[in-house]
C-alpha positions in Angstrom: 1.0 9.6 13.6 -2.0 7.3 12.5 -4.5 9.9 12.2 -3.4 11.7 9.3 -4.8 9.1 6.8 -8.2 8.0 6.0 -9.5 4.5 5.5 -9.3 4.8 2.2 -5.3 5.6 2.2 -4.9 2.5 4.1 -6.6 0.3 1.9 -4.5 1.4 -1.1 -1.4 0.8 0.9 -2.2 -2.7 1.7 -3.3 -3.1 -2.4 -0.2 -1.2 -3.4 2.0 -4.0 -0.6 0.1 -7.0 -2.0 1.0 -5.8 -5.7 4.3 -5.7 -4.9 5.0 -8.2 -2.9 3.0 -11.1 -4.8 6.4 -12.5 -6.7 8.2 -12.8 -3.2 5.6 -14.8 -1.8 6.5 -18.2 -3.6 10.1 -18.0 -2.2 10.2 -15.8 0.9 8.9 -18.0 3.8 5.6 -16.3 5.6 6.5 -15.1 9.1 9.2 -12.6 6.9 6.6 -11.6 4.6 4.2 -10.9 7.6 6.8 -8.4 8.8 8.0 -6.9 5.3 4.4 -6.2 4.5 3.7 -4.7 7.4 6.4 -2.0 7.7 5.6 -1.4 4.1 2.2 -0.5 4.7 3.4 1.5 7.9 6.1 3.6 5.8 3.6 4.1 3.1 1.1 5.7 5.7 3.3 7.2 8.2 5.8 9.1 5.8 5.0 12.1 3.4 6.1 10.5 0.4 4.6 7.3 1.2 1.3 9.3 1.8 2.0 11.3 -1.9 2.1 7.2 -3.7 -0.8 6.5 -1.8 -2.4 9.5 -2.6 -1.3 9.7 -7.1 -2.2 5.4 -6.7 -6.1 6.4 -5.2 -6.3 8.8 -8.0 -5.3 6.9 -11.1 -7.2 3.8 -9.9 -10.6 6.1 -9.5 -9.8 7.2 -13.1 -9.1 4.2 -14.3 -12.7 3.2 -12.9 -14.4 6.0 -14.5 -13.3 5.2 -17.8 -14.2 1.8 -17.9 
């Protein structure tokens, strides 16, 4: 199941989780967000829509690069 993403893919995931996530964080005690995070990152990776987000999210970051 893990080895149909690159690095890259799992590096967005974890950006895409921490972007998401950063409001909970003042009111959501740590061990929960540990384990939230973490089956976020998994679903994004290890389903084919969560793979598609990744995928659109890689692609308008690296355009948003080129145009700055």
């Amino acid at each position: 199941m893990w080895e149909y993403f690159t690095d890259e893919d799992a590096k967005e995931a974890e950006v895409l989780v921490e972007e998401s996530l950063a409001d909970l964080t003042e009111v959501v005690p740590a061990r929960i967000m540990r384990s939230v995070r973490a089956a976020m990152v998994e679903e994004l990776l290890c389903s084919e829509d969560g793979r598609a987000i990744v995928a659109m999210l890689r692609r308008a970051r690296l355009q948003e690069r080129k145009l700055d």
